[in-house]
mmCIF file as Biopython writes it, N, C-alpha, C and O atoms, coordinates in Angstrom:
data_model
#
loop_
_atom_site.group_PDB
_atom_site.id
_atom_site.type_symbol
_atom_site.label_atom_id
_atom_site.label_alt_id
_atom_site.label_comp_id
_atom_site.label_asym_id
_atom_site.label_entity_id
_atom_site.label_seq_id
_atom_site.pdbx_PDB_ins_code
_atom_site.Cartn_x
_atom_site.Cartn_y
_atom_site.Cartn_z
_atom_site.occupancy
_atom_site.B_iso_or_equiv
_atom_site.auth_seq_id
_atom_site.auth_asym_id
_atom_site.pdbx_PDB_model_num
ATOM 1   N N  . UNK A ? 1  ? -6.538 22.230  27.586 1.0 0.0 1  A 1 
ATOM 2   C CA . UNK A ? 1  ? -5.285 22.581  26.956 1.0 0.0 1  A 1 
ATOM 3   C C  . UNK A ? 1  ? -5.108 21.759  25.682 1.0 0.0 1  A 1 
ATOM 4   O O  . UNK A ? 1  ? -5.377 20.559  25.645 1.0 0.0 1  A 1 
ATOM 5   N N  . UNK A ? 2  ? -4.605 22.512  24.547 1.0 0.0 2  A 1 
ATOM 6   C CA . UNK A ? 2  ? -4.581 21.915  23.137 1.0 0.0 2  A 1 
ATOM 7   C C  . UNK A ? 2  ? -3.068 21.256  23.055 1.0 0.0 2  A 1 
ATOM 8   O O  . UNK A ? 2  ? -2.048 21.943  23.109 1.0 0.0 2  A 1 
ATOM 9   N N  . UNK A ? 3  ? -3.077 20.130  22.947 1.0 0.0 3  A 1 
ATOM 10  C CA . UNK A ? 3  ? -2.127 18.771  22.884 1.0 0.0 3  A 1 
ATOM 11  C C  . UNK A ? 3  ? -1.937 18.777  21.298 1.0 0.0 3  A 1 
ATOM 12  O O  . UNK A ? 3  ? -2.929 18.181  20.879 1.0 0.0 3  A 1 
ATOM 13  N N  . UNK A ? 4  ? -1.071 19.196  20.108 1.0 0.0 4  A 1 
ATOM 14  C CA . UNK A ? 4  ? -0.884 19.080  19.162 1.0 0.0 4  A 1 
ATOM 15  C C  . UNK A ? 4  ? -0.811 17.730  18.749 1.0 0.0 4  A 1 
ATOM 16  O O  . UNK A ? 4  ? -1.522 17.168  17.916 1.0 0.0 4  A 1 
ATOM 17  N N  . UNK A ? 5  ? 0.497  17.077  19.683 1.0 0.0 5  A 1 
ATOM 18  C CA . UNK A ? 5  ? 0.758  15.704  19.226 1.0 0.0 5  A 1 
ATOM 19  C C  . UNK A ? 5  ? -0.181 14.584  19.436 1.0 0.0 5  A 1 
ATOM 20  O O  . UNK A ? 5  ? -0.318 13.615  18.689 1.0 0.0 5  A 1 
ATOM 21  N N  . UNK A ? 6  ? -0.927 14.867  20.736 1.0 0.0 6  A 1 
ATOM 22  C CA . UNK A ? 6  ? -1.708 13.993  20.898 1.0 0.0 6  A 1 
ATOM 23  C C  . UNK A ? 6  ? -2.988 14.359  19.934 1.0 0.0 6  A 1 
ATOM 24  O O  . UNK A ? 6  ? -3.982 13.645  20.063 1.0 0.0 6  A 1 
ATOM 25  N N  . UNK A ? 7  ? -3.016 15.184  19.194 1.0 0.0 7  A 1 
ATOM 26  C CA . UNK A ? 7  ? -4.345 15.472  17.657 1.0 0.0 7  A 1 
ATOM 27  C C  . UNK A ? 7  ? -3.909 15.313  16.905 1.0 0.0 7  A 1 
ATOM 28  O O  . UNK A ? 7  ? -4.556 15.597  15.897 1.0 0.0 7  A 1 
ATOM 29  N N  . UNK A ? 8  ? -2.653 14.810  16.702 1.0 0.0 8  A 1 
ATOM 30  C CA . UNK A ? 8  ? -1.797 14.461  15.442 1.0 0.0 8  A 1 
ATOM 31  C C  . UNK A ? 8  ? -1.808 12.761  15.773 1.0 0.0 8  A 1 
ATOM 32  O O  . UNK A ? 8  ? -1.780 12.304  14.631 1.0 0.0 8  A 1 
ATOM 33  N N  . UNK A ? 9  ? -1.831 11.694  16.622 1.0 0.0 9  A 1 
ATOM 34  C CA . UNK A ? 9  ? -2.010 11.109  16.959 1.0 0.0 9  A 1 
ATOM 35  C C  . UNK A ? 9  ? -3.064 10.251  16.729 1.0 0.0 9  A 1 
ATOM 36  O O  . UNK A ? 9  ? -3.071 9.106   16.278 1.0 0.0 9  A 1 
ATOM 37  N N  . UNK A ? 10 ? -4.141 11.125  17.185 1.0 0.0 10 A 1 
ATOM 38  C CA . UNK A ? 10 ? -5.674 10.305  16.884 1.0 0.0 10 A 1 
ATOM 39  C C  . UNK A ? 10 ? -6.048 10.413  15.265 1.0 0.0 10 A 1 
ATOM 40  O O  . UNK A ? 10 ? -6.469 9.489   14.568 1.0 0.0 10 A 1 
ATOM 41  N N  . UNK A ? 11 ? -5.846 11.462  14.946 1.0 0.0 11 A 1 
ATOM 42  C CA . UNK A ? 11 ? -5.429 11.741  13.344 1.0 0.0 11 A 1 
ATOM 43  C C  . UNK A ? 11 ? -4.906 10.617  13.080 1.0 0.0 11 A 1 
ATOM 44  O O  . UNK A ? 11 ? -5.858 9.840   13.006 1.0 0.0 11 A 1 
ATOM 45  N N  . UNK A ? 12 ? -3.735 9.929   12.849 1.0 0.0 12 A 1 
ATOM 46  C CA . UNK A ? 12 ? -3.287 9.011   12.426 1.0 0.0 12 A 1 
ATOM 47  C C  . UNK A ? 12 ? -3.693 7.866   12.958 1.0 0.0 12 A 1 
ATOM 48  O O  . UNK A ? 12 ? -3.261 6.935   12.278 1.0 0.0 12 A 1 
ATOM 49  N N  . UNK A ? 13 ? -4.436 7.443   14.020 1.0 0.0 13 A 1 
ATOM 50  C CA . UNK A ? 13 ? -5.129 6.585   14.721 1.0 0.0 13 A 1 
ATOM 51  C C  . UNK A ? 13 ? -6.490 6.280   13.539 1.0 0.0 13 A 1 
ATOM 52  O O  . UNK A ? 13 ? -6.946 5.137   13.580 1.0 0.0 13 A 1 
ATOM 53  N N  . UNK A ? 14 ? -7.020 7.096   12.686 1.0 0.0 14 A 1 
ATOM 54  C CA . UNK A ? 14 ? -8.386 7.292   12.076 1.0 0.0 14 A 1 
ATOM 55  C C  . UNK A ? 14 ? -7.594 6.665   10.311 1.0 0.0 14 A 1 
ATOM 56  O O  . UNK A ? 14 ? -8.279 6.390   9.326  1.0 0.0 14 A 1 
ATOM 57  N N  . UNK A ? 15 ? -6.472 6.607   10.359 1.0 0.0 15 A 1 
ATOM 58  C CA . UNK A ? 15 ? -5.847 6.506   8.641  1.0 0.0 15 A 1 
ATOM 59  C C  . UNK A ? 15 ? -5.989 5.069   9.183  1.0 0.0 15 A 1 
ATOM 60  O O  . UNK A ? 15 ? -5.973 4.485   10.266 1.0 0.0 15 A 1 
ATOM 61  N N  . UNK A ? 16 ? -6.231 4.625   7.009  1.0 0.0 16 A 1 
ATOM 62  C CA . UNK A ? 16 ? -5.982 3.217   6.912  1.0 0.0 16 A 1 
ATOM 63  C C  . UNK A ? 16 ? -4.628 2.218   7.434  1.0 0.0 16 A 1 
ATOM 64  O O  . UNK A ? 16 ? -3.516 2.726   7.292  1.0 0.0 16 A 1 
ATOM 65  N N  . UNK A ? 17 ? -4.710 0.827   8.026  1.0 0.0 17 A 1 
ATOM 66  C CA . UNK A ? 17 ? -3.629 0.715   8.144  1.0 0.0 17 A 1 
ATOM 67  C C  . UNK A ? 17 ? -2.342 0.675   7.614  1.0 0.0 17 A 1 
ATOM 68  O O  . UNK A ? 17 ? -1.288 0.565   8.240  1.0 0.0 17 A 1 
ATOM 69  N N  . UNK A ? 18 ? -2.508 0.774   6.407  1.0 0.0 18 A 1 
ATOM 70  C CA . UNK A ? 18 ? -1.079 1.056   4.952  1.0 0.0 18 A 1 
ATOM 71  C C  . UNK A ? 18 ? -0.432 2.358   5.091  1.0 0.0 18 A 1 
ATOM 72  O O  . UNK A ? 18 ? 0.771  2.600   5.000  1.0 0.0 18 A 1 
ATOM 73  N N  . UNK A ? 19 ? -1.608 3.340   5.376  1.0 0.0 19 A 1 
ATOM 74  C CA . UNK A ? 19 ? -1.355 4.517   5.607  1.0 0.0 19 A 1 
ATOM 75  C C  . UNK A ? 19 ? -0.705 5.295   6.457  1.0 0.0 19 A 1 
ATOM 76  O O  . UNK A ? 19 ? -0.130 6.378   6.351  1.0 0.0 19 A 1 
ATOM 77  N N  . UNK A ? 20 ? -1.107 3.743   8.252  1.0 0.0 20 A 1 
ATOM 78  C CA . UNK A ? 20 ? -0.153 4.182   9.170  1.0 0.0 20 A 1 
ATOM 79  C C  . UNK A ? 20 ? 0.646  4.254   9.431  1.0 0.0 20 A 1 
ATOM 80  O O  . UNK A ? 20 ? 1.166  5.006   10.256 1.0 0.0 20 A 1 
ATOM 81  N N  . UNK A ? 21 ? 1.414  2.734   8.202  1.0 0.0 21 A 1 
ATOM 82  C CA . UNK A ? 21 ? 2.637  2.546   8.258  1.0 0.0 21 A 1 
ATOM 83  C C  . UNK A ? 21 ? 3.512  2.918   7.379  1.0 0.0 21 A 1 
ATOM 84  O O  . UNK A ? 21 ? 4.668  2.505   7.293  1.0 0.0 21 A 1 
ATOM 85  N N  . UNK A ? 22 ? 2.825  3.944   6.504  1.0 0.0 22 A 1 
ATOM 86  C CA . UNK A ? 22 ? 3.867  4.369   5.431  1.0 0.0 22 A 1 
ATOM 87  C C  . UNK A ? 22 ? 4.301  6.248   6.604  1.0 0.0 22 A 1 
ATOM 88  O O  . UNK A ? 22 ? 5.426  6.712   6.789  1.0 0.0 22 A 1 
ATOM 89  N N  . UNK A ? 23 ? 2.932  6.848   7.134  1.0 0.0 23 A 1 
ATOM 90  C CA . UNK A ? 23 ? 3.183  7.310   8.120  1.0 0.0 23 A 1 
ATOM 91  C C  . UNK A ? 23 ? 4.573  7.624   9.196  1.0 0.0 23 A 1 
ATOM 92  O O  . UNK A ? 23 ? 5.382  8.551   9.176  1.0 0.0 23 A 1 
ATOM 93  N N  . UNK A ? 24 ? 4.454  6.444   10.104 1.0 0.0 24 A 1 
ATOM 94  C CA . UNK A ? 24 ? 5.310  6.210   10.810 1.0 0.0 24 A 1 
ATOM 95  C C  . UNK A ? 24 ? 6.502  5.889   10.010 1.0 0.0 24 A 1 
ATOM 96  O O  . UNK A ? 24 ? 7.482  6.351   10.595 1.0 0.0 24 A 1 
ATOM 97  N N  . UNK A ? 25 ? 6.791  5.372   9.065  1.0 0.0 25 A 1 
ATOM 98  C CA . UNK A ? 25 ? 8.269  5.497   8.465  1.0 0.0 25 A 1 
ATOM 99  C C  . UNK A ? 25 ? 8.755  6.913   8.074  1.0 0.0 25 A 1 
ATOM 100 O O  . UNK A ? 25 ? 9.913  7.326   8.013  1.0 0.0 25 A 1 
ATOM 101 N N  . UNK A ? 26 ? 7.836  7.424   7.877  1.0 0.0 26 A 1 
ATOM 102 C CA . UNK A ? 26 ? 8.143  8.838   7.407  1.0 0.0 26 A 1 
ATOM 103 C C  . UNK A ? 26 ? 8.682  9.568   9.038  1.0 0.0 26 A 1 
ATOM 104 O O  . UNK A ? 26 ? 9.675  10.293  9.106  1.0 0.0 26 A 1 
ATOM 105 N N  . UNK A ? 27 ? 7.967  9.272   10.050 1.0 0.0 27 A 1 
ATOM 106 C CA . UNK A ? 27 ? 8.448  9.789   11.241 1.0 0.0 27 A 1 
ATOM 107 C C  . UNK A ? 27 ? 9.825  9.667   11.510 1.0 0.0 27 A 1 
ATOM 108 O O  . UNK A ? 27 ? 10.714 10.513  11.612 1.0 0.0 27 A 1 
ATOM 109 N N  . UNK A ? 28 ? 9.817  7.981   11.639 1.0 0.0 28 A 1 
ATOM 110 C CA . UNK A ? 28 ? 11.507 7.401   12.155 1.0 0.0 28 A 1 
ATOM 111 C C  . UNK A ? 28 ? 12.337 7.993   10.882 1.0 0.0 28 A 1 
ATOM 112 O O  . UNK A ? 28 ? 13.422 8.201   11.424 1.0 0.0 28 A 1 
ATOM 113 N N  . UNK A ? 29 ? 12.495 8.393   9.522  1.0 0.0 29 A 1 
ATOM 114 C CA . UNK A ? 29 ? 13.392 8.415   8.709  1.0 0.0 29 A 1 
ATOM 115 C C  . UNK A ? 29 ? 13.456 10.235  9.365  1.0 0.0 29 A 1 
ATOM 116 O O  . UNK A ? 29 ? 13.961 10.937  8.489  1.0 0.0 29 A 1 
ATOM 117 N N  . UNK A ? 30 ? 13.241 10.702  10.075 1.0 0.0 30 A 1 
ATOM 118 C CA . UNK A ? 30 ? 12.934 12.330  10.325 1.0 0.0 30 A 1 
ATOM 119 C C  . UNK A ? 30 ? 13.701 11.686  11.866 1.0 0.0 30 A 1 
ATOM 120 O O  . UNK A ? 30 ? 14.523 12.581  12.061 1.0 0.0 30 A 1 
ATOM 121 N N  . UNK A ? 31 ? 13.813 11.103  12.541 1.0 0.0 31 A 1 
ATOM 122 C CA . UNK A ? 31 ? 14.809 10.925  13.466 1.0 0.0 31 A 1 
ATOM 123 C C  . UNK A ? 31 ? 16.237 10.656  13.641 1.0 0.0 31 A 1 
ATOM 124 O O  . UNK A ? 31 ? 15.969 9.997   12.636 1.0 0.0 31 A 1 
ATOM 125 N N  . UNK A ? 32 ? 17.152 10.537  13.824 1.0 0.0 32 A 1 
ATOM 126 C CA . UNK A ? 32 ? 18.266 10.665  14.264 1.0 0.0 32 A 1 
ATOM 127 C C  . UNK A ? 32 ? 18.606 9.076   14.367 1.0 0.0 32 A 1 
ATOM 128 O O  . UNK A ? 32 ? 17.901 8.317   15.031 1.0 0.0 32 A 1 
ATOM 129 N N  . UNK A ? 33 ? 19.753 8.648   13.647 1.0 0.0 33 A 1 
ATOM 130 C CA . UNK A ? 33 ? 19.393 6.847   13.478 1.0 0.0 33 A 1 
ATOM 131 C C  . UNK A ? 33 ? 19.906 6.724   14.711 1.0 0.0 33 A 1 
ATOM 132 O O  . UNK A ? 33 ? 19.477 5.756   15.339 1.0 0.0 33 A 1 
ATOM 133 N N  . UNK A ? 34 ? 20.746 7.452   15.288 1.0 0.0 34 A 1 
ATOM 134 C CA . UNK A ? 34 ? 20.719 6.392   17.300 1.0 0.0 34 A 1 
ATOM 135 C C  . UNK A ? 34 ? 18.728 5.828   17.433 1.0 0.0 34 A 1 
ATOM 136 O O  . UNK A ? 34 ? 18.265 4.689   17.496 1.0 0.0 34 A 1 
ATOM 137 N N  . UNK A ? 35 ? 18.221 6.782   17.431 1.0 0.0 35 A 1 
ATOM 138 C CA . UNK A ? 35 ? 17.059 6.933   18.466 1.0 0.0 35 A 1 
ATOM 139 C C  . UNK A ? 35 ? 16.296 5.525   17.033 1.0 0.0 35 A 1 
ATOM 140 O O  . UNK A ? 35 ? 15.664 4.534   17.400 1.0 0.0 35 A 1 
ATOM 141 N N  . UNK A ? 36 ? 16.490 5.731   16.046 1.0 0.0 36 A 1 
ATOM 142 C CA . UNK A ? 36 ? 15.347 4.824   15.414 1.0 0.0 36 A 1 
ATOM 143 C C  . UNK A ? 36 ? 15.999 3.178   15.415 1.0 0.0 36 A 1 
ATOM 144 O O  . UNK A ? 36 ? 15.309 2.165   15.300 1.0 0.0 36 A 1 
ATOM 145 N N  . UNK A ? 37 ? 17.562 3.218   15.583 1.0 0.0 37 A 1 
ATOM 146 C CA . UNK A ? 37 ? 17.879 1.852   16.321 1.0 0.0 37 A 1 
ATOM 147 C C  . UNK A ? 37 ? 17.466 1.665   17.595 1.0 0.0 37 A 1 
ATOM 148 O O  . UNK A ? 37 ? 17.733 0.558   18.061 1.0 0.0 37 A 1 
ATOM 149 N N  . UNK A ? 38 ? 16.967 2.326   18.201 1.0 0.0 38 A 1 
ATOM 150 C CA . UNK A ? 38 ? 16.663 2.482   19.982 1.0 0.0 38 A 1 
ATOM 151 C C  . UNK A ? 38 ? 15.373 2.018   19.612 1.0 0.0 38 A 1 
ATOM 152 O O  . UNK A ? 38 ? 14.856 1.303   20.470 1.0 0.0 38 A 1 
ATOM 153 N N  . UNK A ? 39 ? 14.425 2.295   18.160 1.0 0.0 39 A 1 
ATOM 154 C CA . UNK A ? 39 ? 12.764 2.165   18.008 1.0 0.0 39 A 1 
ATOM 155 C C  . UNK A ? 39 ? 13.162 0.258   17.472 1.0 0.0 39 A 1 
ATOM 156 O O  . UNK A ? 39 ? 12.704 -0.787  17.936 1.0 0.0 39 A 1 
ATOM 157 N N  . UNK A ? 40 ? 13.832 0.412   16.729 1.0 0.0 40 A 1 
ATOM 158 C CA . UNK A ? 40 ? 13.926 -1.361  16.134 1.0 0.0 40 A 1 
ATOM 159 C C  . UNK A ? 40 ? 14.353 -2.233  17.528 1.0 0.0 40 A 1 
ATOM 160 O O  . UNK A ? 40 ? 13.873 -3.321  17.846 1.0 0.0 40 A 1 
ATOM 161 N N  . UNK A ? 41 ? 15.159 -1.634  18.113 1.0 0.0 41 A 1 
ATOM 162 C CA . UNK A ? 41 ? 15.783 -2.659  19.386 1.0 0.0 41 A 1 
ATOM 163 C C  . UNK A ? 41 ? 14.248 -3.085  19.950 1.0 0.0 41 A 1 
ATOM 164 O O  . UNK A ? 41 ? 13.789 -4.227  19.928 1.0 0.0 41 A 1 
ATOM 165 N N  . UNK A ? 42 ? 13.661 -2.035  20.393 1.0 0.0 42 A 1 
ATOM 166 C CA . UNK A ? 42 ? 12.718 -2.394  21.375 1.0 0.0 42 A 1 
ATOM 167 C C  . UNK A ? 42 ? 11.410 -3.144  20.651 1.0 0.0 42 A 1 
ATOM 168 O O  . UNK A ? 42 ? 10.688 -3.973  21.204 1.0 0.0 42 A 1 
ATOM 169 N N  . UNK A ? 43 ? 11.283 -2.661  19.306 1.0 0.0 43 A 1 
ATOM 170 C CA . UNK A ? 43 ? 10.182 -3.479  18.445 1.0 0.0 43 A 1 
ATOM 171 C C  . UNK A ? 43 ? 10.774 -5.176  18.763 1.0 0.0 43 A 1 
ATOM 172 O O  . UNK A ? 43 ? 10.148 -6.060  19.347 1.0 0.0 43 A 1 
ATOM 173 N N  . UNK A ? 44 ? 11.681 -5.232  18.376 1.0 0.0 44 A 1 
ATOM 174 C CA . UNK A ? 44 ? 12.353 -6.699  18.424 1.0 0.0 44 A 1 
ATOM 175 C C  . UNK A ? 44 ? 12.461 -7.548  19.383 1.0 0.0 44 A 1 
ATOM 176 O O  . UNK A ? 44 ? 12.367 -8.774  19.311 1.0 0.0 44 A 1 
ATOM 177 N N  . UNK A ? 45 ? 12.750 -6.608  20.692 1.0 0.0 45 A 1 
ATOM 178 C CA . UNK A ? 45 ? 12.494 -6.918  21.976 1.0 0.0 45 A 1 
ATOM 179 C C  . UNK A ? 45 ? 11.073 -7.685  22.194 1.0 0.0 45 A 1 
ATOM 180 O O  . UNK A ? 45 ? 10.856 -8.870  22.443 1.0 0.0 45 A 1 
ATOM 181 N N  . UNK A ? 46 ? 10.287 -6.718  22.034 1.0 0.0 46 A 1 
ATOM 182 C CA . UNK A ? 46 ? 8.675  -7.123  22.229 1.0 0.0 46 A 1 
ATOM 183 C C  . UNK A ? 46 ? 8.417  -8.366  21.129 1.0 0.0 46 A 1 
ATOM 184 O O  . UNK A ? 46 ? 7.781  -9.343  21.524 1.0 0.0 46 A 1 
ATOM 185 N N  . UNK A ? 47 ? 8.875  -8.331  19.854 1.0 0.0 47 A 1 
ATOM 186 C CA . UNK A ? 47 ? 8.526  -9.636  19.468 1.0 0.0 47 A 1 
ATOM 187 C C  . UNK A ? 47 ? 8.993  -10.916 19.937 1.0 0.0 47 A 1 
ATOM 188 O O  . UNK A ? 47 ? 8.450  -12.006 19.755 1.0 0.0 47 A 1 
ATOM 189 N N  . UNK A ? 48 ? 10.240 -10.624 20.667 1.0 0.0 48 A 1 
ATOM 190 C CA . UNK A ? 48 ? 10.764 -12.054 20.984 1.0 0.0 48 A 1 
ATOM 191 C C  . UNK A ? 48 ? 10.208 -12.597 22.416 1.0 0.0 48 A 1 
ATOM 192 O O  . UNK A ? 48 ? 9.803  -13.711 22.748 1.0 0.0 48 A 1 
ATOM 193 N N  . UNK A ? 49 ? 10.353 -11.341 23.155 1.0 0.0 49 A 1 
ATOM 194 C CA . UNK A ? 49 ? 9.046  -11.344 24.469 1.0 0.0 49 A 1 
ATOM 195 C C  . UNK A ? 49 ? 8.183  -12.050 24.296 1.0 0.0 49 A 1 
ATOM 196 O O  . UNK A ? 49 ? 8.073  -12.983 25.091 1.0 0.0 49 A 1 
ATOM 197 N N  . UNK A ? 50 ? 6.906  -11.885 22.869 1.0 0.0 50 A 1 
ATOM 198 C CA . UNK A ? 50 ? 5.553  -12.013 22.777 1.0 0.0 50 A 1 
ATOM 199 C C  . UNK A ? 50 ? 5.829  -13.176 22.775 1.0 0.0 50 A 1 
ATOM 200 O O  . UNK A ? 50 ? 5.018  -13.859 23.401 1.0 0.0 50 A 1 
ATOM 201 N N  . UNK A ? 51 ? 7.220  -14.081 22.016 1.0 0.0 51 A 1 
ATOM 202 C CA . UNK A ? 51 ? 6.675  -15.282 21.482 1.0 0.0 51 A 1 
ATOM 203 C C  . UNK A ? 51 ? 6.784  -15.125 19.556 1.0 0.0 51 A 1 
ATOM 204 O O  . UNK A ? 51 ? 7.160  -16.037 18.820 1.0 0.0 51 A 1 
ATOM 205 N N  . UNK A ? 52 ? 6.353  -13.762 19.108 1.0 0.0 52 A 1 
ATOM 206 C CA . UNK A ? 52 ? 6.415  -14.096 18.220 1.0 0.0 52 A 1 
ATOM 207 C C  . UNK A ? 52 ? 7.115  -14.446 17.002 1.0 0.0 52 A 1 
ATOM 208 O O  . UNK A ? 52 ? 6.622  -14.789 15.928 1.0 0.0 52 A 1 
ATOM 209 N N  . UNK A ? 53 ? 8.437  -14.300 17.344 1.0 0.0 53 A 1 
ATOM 210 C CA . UNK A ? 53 ? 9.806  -14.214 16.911 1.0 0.0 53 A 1 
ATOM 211 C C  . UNK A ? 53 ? 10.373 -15.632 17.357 1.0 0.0 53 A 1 
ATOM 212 O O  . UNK A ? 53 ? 9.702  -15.617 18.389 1.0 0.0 53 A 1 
ATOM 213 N N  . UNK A ? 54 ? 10.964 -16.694 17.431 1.0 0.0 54 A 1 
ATOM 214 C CA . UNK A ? 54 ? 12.007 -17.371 18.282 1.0 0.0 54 A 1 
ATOM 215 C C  . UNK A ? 54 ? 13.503 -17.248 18.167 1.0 0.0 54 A 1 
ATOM 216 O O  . UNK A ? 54 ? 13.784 -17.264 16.969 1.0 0.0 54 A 1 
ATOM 217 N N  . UNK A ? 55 ? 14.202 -17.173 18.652 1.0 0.0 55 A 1 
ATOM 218 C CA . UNK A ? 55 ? 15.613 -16.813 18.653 1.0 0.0 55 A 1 
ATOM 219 C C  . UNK A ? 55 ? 16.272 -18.067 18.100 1.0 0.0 55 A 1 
ATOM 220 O O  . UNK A ? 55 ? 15.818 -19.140 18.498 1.0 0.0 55 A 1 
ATOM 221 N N  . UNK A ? 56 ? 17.488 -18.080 17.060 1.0 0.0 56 A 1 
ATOM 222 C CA . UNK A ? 56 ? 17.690 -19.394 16.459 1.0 0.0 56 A 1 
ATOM 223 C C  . UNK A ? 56 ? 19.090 -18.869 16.832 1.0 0.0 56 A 1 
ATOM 224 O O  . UNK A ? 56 ? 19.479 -17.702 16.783 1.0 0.0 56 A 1 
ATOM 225 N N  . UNK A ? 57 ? 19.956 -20.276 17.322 1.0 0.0 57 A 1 
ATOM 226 C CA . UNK A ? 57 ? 21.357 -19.726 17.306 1.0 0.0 57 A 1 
ATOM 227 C C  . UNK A ? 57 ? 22.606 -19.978 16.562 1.0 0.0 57 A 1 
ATOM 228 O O  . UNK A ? 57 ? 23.036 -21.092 16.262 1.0 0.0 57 A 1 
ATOM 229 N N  . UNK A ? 58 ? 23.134 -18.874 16.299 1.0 0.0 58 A 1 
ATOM 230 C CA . UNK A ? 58 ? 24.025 -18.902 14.909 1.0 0.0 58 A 1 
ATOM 231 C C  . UNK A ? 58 ? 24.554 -20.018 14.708 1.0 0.0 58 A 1 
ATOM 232 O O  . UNK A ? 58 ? 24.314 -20.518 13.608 1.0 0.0 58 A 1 
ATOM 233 N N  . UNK A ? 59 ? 25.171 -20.558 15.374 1.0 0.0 59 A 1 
ATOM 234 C CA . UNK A ? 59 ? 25.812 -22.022 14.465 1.0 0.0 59 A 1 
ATOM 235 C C  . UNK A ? 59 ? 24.346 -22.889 13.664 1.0 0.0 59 A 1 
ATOM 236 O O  . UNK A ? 59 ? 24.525 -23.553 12.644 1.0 0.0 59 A 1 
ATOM 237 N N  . UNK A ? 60 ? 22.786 -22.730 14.381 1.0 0.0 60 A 1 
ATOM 238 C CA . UNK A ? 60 ? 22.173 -23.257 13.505 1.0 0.0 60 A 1 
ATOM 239 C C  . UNK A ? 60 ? 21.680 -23.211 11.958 1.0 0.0 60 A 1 
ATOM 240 O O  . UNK A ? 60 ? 21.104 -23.904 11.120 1.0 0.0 60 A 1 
ATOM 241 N N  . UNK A ? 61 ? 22.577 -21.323 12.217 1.0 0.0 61 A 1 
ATOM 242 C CA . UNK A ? 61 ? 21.974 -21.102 10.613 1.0 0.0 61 A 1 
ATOM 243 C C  . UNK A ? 61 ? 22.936 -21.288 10.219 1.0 0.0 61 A 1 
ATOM 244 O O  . UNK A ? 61 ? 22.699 -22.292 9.547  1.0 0.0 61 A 1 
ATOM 245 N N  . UNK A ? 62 ? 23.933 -21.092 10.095 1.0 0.0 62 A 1 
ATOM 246 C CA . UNK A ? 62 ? 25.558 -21.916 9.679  1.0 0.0 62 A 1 
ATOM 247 C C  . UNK A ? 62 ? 25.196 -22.908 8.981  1.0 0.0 62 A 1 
ATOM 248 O O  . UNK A ? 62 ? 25.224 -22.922 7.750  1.0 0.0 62 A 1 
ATOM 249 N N  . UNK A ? 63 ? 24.837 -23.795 9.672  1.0 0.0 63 A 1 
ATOM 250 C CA . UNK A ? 63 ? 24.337 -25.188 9.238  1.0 0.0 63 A 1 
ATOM 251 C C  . UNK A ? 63 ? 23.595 -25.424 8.031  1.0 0.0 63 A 1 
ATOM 252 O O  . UNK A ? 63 ? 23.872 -26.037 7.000  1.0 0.0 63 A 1 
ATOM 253 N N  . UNK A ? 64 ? 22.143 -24.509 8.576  1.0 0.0 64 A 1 
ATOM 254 C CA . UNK A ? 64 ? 21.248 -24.872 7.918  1.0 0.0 64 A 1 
ATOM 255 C C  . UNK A ? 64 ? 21.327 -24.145 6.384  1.0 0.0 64 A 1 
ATOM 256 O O  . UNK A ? 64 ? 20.568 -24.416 5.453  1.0 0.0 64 A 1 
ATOM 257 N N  . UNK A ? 65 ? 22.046 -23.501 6.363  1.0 0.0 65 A 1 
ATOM 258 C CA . UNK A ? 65 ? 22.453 -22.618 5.035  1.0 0.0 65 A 1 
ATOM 259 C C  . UNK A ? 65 ? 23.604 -23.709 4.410  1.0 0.0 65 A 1 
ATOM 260 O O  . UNK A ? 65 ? 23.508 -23.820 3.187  1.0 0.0 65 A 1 
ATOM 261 N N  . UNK A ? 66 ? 24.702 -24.553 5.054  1.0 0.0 66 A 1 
ATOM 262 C CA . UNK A ? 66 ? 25.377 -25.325 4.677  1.0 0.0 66 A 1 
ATOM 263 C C  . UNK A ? 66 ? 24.553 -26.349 3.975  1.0 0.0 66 A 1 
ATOM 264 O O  . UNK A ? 66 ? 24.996 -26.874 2.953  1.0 0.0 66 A 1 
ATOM 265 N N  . UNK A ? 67 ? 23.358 -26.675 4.462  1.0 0.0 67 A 1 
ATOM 266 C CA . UNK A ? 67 ? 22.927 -27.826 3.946  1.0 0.0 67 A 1 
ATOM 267 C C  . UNK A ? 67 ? 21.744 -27.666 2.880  1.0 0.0 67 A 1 
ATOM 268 O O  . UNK A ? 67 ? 21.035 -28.514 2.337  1.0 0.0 67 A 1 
ATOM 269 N N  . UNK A ? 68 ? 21.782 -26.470 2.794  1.0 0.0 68 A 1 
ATOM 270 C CA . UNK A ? 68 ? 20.880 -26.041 1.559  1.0 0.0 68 A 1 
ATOM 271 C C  . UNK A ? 68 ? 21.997 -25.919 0.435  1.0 0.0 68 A 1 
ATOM 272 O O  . UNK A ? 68 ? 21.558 -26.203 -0.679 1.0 0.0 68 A 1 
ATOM 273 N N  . UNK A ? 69 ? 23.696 -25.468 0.476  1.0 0.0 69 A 1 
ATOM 274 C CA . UNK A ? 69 ? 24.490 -25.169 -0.342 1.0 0.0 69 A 1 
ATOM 275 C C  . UNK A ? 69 ? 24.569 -26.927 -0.591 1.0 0.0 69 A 1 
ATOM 276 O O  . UNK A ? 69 ? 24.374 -27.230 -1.768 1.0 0.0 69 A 1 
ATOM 277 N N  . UNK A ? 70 ? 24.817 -28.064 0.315  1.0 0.0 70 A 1 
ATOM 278 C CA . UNK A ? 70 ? 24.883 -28.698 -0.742 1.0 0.0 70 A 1 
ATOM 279 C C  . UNK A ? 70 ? 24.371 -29.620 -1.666 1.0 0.0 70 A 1 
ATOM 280 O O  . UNK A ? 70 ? 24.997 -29.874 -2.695 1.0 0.0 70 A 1 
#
């Protein structure tokens, strides 16, 4: 059985990576902004999961922006 999306898929699986990501923006801007805040929530999710993100908490940037102003 012929799977469009999933040949549209590997297709874009085979593009450079610049390509994938100019790609996929073109997808999410073709979605409905509930659902592409629903795509950032969960991207963000997974980075802070991985580790690769750390969570800083607001009074620290308060601060740390205070002490760059003076």
């Amino acid at each position: 059985m012929f799977d469009e999306v999933t040949e549209l898929a590997e297709r874009g699986r085979a593009l450079a990576p610049e390509d994938r990501e100019r790609l996929v923006d073109l997808l999410l801007e073709s979605l409905p902004s509930s659902s592409v805040q629903e795509v950032e929530i969960a991207r963000r999710d997974a980075e802070i999961e991985s580790g690769k993100v750390a969570l800083v908490l607001g009074e620290e940037v308060v601060s740390r922006l205070r002490a760059e102003l003076e």
